[in-house]
N, C-alpha and C positions, 0 to 999 in steps of 0.2 A: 316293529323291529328297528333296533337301532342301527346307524349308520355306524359298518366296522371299516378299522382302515386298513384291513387287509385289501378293498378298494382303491386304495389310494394311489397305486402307480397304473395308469392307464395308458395303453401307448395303441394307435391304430397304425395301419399298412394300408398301403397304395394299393389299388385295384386296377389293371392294364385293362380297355374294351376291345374285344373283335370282333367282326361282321359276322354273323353264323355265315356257313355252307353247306352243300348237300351231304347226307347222310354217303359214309362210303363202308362198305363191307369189307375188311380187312382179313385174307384166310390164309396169307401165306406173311413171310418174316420180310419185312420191308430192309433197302441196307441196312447194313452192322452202323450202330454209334462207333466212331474214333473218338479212343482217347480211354485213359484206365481211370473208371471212377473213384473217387478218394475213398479211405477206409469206411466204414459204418457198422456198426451193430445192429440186428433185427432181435425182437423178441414175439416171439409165437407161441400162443397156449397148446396145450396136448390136451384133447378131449379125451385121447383112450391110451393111458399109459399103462395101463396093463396087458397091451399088446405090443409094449417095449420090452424087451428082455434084454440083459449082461450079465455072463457068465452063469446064463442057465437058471435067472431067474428074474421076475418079472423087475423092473424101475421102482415100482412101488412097495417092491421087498427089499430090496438090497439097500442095505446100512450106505452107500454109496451116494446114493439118490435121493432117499426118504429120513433126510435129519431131519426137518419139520412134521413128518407124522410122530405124533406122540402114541404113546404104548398104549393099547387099547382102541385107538380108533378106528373104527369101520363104517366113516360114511364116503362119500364120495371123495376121489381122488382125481386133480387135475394136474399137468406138467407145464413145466415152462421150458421151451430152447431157445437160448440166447447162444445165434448166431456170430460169430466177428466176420467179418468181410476188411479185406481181401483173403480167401486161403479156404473159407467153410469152417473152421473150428468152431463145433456145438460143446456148449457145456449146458446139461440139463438137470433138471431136479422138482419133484412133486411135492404138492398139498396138501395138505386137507381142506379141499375148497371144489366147490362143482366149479369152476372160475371159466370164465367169459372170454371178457377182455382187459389187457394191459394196458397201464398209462405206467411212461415214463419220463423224467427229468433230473437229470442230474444224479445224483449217488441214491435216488430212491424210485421204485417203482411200484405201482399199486396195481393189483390184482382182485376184481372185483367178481362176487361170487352171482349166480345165476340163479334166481329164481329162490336162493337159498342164504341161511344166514348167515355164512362166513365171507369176512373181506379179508385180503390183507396189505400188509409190504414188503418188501424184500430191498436187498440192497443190488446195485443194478450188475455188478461188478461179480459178486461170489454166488448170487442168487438164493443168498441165506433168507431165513424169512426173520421179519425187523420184527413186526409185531401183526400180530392177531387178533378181531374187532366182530361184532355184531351191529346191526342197524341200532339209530339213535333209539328205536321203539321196540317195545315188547312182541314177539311174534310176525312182525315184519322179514322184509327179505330185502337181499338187495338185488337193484337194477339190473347189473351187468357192466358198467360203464362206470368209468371215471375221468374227468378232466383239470389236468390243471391250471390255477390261473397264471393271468398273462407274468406276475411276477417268482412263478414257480413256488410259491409261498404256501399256498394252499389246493387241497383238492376239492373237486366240486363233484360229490359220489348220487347218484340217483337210488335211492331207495324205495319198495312198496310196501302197502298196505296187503294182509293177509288175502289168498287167492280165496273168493269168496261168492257169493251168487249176485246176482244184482240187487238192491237193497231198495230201487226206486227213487235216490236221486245219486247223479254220477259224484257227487263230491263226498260223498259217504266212503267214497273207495280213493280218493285223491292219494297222489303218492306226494315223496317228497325231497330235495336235494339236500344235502347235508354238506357243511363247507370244515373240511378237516385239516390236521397237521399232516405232512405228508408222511414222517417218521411215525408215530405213534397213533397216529389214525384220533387223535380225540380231537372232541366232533367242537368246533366253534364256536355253529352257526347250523341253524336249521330252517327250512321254510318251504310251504308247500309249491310242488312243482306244477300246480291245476290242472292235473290231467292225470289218468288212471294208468298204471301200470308203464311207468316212465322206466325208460333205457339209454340212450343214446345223449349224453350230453354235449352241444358243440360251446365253445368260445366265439363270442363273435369278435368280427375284429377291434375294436373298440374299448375289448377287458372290459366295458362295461356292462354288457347286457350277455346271459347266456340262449339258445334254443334247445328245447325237448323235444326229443319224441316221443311220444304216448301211444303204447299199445292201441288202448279205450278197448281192452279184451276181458271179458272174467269169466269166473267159472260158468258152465251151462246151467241153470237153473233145475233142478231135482235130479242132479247127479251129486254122485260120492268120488270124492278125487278129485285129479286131475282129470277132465274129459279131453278126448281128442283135438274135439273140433269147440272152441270158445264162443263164447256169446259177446256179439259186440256190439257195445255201447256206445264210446265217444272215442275213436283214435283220432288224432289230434296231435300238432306242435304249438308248444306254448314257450313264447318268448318273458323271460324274468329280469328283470334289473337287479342285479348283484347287491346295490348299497344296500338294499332295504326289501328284496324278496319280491317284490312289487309287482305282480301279473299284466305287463304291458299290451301282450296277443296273446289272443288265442284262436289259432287257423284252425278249423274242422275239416276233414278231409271231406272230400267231393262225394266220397262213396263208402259206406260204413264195413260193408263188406271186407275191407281191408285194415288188418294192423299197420300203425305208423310204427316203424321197428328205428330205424336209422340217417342220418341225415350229416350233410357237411352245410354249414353257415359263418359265411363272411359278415352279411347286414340284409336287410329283409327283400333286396333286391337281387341278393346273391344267395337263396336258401332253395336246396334241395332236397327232399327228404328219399328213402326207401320203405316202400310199403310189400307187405307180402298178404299171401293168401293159402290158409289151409285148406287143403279137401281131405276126406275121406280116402282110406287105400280103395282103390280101382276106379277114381273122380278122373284120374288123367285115362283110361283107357279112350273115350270115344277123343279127346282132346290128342293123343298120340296116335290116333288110329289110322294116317297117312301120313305120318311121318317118314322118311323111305330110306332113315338110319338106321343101323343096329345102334343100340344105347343099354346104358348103365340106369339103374335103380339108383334113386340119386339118395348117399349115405349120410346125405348131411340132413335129411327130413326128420322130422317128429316120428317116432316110432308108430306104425301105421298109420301113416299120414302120407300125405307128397304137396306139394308144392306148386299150386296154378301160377298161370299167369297176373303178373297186377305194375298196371307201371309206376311210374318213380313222379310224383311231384315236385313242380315248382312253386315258390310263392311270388305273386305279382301284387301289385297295391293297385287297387282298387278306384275309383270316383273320387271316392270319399277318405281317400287316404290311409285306409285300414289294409291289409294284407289279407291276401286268400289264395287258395290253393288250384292249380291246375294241373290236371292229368297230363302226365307227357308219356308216351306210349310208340313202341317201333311196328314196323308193318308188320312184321312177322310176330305175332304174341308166344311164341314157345322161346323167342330169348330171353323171355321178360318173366321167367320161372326164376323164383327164390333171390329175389337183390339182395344182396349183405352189404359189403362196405361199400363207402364211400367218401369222396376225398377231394376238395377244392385247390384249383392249382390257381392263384392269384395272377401268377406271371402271365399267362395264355388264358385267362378267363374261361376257364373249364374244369367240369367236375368228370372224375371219372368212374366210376361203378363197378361191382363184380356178381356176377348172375352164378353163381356155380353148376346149380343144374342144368344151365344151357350151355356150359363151358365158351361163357367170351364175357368180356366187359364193354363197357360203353362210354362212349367220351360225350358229354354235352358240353353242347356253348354255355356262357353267360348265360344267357338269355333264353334257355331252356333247349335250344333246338339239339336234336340228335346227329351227333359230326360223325363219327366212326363207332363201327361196329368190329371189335379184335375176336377173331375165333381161335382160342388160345389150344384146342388139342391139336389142328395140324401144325403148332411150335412145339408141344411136345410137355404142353402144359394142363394138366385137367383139375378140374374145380376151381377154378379160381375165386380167393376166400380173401382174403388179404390183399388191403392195398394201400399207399403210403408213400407221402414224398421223400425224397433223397435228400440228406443234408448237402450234398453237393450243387443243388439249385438247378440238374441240369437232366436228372431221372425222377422215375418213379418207381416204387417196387410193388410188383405184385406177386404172389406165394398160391401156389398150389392146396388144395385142403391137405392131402396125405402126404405131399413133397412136391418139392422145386420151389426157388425161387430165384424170378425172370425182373432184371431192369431194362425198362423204356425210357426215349427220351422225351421230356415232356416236349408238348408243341409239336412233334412229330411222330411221337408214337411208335420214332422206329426200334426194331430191337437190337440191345447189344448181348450179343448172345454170348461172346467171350467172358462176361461175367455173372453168366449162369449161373447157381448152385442146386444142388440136388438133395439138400437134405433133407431128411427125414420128421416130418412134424406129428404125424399120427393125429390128426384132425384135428383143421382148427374154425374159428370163423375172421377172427381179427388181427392185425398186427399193430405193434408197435416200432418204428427207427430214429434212432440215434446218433 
């Protein structure tokens, strides 16, 4: 693969070290932040906008909202609400996309489809959609994920290979990153991402090298469909050199048991992934069975599924100087039900997490250690789905699956409640701020 120079502006960021500390439980709203945080934008996908309705009819019918469905279509439908802050003003509008998660920059934003072949973009402004795209391959899907590079020039979309049985060796199913125009989605640049069923693409800081997560999930072998529960093979992060596609790592997880779904990556000493775990409907019964809560069926699962416990990896290097994976896990394993995002805060050397079926997130050190534990429904906040730094340098946001979205202050965790929002998302998993 040749050397492109859409590489060619490279810039790294300063990373601050702290001492870890003990692990603290956080279940009530520490003081208010002072001080009114600058404007911002959020942009949140709608998994179920047919449970949106104006004027008596649903989002995804009304000429209002659905200029981008074309006449005849009937597959899945996803929404977008692009929030402004300060004030809540939602202005919303649906797909034709199963769509995941949002990557934004500047006057374009891309919107990448789930498991399925639609991607697109939109403009970030009107939320009109720009243009409309399939994977670089025939019958492929995409990831879910997009990133762009450090000079906002291009996108880096993670694409797979057909969902499929095991075939006997794992590279038979390898997926792939695709490096595109942000406007019109045509594809640059292509080159495998060495790992099965890739999602989560991070930037490292360096603009030069990217990290994956890799499912390493496929179909169960002599089933038709989609099966519940996956057969897994090799989940896995695999770190790529942008000039030239170049497979520099590849971490295997410690325990196969577990999809690598999501991950934030600074450099291979700052990389944390999110793994999760299907069971079967009624796998959690003896696993809840002295829990001494009332609780919720958690909406965000796989349809007859639920969500075990599995904790969150770090990558530490090794002897020999190679990188590998370490389990990092809380005492309690019913928090550590369904990780979704996650999010590197550079300034305070911490990554923070969102568990939605346990309704709290998690703050780790640098250096992997477990610092606080936020139990986000005695704030008034449940699922927490979404999470994301402030352009103001001074919060972070994190978004409820069905509604709310609560700013913390980085470093302290504490909440400024004064600028609360409540609005309405109708499920999501991801966000994007601007």
């Amino acid at each position: 693969m040749r050397r492109r120079d859409f590489l060619s502006r490279a810039w790294l960021s300063g990373i601050t070290l702290l001492a870890g500390c003990a692990t603290e439980r956080q279940t009530a709203s520490p003081a208010a932040v002072v001080g009114d945080p600058s404007r911002f934008v959020t942009y949140v996908p709608g998994y179920l906008p047919k449970r949106a309705y104006y004027q008596g009819q649903t989002l995804a019918a009304h000429p209002r909202f659905n200029e981008a469905i074309p006449a005849g279509y009937h597959g899945p439908v996803t929404m977008i609400t692009r929030v402004d802050h300060p004030g809540g003003h939602a202005k919303r509008a649906v797909f034709p996309i199963k769509g995941h998660a949002i990557a934004v920059r500047g006057r374009f934003g891309f919107f990448g489809g789930m498991n399925h072949p639609n991607m697109l973009s939109f403009d970030t402004e009107t939320l009109a959609m720009v243009a409309q795209t399939q994977p670089a391959r025939e019958h492929w899907v995409c990831g879910g994920h997009g990133a762009f590079t450090a000079d906002g020039r291009h996108l880096l979309i993670s694409e797979r290979s057909p969902y499929a049985a095991f075939g006997g060796r794992p590279s038979e199913h390898f997926g792939m990153v695709t490096v595109r125009e942000p406007e019109s989605l045509k594809v640059i640049e292509h080159f495998s991402c060495g790992g099965i069923a890739p999602h989560e693409i991070a930037l490292m800081a360096d603009g030069k090298h990217i990290a994956v997560a890799n499912y390493g999930s496929l179909k169960p072998t002599g089933t038709e469909g989609r099966g519940v529960l996956p057969e897994m093979v090799e989940p896995c992060i695999t770190v790529l050199e942008l000039a030239n596609g170049r497979l520099v790592h590849k971490i295997h997880a410690p325990d196969k048991r577990y999809e690598v779904r999501h991950l934030a990556a600074a450099n291979l000493e700052r990389t944390m992934a999110i793994q999760a775990r299907l069971g079967a409907l009624g796998d959690d019964f003896d696993l809840m069975a002295q829990h001494e809560e009332v609780y919720v069926h958690d909406f965000t699962a796989e349809p007859n599924s639920v969500y075990l416990p599995a904790p969150v990896l770090r990558l530490i290097t090794g002897a020999n100087g190679d990188p590998n994976a370490k389990a990092v896990a809380a005492d309690d394993p019913l928090l550590m039900r369904h990780g979704l995002s996650i999010v590197y805060d550079p300034r305070f050397d911490e990554f923070i997490a969102t568990f939605p079926t346990a309704n709290c997130f998690m703050v780790f050190a640098g250096d992997g250690a477990l610092r606080r534990i936020v139990l986000t429904e005695p704030l008034g906040l449940s699922y927490p789905c979404g999470v994301a730094l402030h352009p103001d340098g001074v919060h972070y946001v994190v978004t409820g699956g069905w509604r709310g979205l609560y700013l913390f202050a980085r470093g302290s965790h504490a909440l400024n409640r004064d600028a609360a929002d409540y609005t309405l998302f109708f499920g999501h998993s991801h966000i994007a701020v601007s």
